[in-house]
N, C-alpha and C positions, 0 to 999 in steps of 0.2 A: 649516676642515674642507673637504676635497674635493668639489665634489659629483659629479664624475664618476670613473671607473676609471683608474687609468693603464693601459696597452696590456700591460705585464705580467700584469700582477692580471687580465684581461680574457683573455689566454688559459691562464693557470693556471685561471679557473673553467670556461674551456669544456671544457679538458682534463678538468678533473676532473667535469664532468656527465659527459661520453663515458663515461670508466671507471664513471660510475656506472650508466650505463644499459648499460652491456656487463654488469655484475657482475647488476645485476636480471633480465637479459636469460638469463643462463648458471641463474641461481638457479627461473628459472621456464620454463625451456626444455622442459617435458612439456609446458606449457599451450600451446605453439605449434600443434601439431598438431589439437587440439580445435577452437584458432578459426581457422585455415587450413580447416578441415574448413566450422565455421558460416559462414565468409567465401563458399566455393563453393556453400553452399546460399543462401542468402542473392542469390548473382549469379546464380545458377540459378532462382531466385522474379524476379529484377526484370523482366523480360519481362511476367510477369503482372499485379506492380504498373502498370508503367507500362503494360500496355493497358485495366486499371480506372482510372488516372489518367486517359488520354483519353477511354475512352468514357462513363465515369460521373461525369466532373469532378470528381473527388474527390482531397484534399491526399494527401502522400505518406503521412501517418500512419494517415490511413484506409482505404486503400486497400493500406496493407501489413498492418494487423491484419486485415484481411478475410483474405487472401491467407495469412497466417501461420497464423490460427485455423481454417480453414476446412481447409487441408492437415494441420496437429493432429487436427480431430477424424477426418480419414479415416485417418490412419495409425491411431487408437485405435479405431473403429469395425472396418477391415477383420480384426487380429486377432479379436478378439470375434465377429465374423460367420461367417469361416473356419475358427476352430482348432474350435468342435466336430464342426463338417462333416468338416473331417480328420481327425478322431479316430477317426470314426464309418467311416472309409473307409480308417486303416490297416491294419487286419487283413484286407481283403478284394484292396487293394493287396501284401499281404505271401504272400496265396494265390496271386496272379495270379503273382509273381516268381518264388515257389520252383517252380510249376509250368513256367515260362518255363527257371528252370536248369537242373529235370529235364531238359528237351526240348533243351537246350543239353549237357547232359552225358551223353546218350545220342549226341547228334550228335558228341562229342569224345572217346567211349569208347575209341578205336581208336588208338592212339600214334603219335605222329609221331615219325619218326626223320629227323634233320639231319645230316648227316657223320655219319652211325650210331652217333647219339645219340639214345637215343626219349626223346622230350617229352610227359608225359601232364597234359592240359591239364583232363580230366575234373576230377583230384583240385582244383585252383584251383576250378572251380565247385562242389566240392563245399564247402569252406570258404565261399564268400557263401550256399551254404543255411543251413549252421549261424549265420554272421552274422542272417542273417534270421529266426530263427527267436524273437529278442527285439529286438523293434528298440530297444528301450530300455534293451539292457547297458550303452551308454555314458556311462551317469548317472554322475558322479562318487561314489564311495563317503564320500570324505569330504564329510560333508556342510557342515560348519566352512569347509574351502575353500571347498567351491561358494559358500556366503553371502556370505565373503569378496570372492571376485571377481565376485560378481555385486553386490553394495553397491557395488564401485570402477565397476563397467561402470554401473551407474544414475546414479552422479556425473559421470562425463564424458558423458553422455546428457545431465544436466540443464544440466552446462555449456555442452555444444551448443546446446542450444535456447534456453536463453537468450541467449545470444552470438549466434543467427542472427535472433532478434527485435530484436536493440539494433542488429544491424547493418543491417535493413531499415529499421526506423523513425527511428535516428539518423543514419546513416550521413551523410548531406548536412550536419549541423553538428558532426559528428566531422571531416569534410573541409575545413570552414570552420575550423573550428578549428586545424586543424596546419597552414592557408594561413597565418591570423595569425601563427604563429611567423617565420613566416621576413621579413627587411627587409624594408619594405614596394616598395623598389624592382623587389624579386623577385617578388612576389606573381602578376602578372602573367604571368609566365613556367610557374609552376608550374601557376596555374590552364589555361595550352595544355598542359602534359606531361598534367597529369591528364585530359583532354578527349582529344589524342593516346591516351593509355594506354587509356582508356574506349573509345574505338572498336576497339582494336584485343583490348580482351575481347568486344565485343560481337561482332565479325565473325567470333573462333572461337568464338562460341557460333552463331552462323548456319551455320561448318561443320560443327560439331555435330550442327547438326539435319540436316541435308544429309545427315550418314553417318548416319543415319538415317534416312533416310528408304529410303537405298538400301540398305542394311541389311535392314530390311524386304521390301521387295520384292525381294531377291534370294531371301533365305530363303524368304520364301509362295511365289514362282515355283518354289523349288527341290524345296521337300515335296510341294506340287502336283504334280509332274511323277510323282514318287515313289509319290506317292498314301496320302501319310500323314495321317492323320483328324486334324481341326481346323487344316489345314495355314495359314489364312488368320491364326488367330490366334496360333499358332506363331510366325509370321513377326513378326506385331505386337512379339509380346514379344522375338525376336531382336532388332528396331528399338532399343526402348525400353532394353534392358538392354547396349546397345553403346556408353551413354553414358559406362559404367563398362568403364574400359581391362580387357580379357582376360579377366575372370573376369566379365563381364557375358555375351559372347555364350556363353561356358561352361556357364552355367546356365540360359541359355533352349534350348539344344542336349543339356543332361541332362536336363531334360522332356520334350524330341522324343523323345528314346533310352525316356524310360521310355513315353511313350505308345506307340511304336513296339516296343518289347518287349509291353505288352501287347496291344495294339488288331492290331499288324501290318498290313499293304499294305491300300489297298483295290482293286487288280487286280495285284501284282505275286506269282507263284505262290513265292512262297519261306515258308518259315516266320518264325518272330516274330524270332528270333534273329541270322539271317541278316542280316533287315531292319533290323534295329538295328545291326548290325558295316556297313549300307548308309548309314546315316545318320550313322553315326559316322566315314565315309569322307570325305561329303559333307561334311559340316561340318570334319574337318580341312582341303581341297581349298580353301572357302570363305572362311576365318579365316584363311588364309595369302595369301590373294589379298586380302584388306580389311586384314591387319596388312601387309603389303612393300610394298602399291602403291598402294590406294586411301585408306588414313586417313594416309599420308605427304602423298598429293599433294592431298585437300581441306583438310585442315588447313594446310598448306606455303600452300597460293594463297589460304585465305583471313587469313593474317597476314604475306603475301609472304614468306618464308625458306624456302630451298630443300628439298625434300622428301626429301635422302638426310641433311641434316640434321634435320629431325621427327623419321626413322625413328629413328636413332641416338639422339637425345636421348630418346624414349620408351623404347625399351628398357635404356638406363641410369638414366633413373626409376622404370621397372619394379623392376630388380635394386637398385638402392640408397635409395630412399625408399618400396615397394610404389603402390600403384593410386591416391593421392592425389596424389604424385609425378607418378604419368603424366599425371594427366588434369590437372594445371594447368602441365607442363613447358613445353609448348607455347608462351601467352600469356606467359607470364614470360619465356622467351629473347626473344619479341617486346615486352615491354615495356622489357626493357634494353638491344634495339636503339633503341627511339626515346628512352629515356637517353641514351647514346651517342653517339649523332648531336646532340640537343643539347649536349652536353658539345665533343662535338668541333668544332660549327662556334662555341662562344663562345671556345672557347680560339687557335683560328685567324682570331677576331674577323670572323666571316660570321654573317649576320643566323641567327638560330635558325630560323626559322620559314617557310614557304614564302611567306605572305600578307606576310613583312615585304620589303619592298626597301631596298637597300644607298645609302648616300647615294652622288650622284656625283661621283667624283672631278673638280680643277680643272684642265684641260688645263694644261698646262706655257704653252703662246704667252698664254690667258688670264691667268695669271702672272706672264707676263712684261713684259703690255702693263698690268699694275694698279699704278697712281702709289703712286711710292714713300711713306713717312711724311716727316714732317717731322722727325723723328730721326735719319735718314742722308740720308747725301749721293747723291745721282743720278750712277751711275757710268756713263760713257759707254759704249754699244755698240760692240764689238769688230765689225769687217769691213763694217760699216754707215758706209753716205752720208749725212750730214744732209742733210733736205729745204730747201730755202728758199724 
């Protein structure tokens, strides 16, 4: 009996793991998206892991359930704290509005004609009063549905979180474990792609914060100037929610709108209305200057790839995989450049690695002056003097 494969048999099985992990792979292809989702919370938490690692000398497992449970109880704490306060404050929010559209729909009473076409803009405002008038028509009527997808939406909730605990607390022998798979002569190699790869998530999460930071301060300088009420915290949460491609700064810019529709200017002599079509100006003006030029080119330099390529790759992550697309398109074309580059200097037989140096080659005259074996004969030099 054999005790080894012959070379046949040996890629008939490899073949057929492949198709079996493509067929598992096709078979449970919803679940991708779930743990792509816990994957980026999870790299989004390790910052804090590892600044509990350092300053509190604490192993990775403890220092990630701190980090894990501790952010748990504040996302289950904040609803509970807020939703009755908001409850308690929709109805007086819903007075502020319809009174804000009155005062908009007097202001637009008067038709606009375009190539002598009148445009009556009133009647649009009068439709969001009637909107408003239950803010809660939108409750699905069936109720069977609602349970239905709100049971499916609690399951991949809980698949989340559990998949971003396993991947905080295992992750380090999940990674040792898929280094084991490969020849041990490789082992080596992958352990620098993955360390390569690592840096180059961690550096766009430094530009991350980066647009973020300026993010912020652009927006608090900008309501400031405006003189829209709470403009400092405003800005904050512009920062914060610009982590999230397009539909983050969006909605920390429909808070402005509604505080600025109710509260209006604090010295600017225009009505609420007004001031809110002023802030909804700004913030388009804003958003177009941080999506074309500045989240291309901090993210672009801080994973080196040119920044008319970011632009392009985010907004066909946008359009083709939505806002989870975007926010990880980035690191991933950067991680399958430095693929790439290993792949291409082993197949043109250059050292992979920057730190490795290439043996050196043996001069041809060294060569030529190295005594022959005792196997062949010493064939005499062409154009040469023997000495005597």
């Amino acid at each position: 009996m054999k005790s080894e494969w012959s070379l046949p048999a040996r890629y008939f099985m490899v073949a057929l793991t492949i198709a079996f992990l493509i067929w598992v792979g096709y078979e449970l292809r919803g679940l991708f998206r779930p743990l792509i989702f816990a994957g980026v919370i999870a790299y989004l938490f390790y910052p804090l892991v590892a600044l509990m690692q350092s300053r509190l000398k604490l192993n990775r497992r403890t220092a990630s359930n701190i980090v894990y449970f501790v952010s748990l109880a504040v996302m289950i704490l904040l609803p509970i704290i807020l939703v009755p306060i908001l409850w308690r404050q929709t109805s007086e929010i819903t007075l502020d509005l319809r009174q804000t559209l009155a005062d908009a729909q007097k202001y637009l009473a008067i038709p606009i004609s375009i190539g002598g076409i009148p445009i009556d803009l009133g009647g649009i405002i009068s439709q969001y009063k009637n909107a408003l008038s239950n803010p809660f028509s939108s409750i699905p009527q069936n109720a069977i549905l609602f349970i239905s997808n709100t049971s499916r939406s609690t399951l991949w909730i809980l698949i989340i979180f559990g998949s971003t605990y396993f991947f905080m607390t295992e992750w380090e022998n999940v990674r040792e474990g898929l280094i084991q798979l490969a020849p041990e002569a490789y082992r080596s190699d992958i352990r620098e792609l993955y360390t390569q790869i690592r840096q180059v998530w961690m550096a766009y999460l430094r530009g991350q914060l980066t647009l973020m930071v300026i993010v912020a301060i652009a927006f608090a300088i900008v309501w400031t100037i405006i003189g829209l009420p709470g403009s400092l915290y405003l800005g904050l949460l512009a920062g914060l929610f610009s982590i999230v491609p397009d539909v983050g700064p969006f909605v920390a810019t429909a808070l402005a709108l509604a505080v600025a529709l109710l509260e209006g200017s604090k010295w600017m002599p225009v009505n609420n209305f007004i001031f809110g079509l002023i802030v909804v100006g700004l913030y388009v003006v804003l958003i177009n200057i941080k999506n074309i030029w500045l989240r291309p080119y901090i993210l672009g330099r801080s994973v080196h790839i040119n920044e008319a390529i970011v632009f392009v790759a985010i907004i066909a992550a946008v359009i083709f995989s939505g806002i989870l697309g975007a926010f990880i398109i980035v690191p991933v074309l950067a991680s399958l450049v430095v693929i790439w580059n290993y792949l291409h200097a082993r197949m043109l037989g250059l050292p992979p690695f920057q730190d490795e140096v290439p043996a050196a080659p043996v001069p041809e005259i060294e060569r030529s002056e190295q005594p022959a074996s005792d196997s062949e004969p010493v064939q005499p030099s062409v154009g040469k003097k023997s000495s005597k």
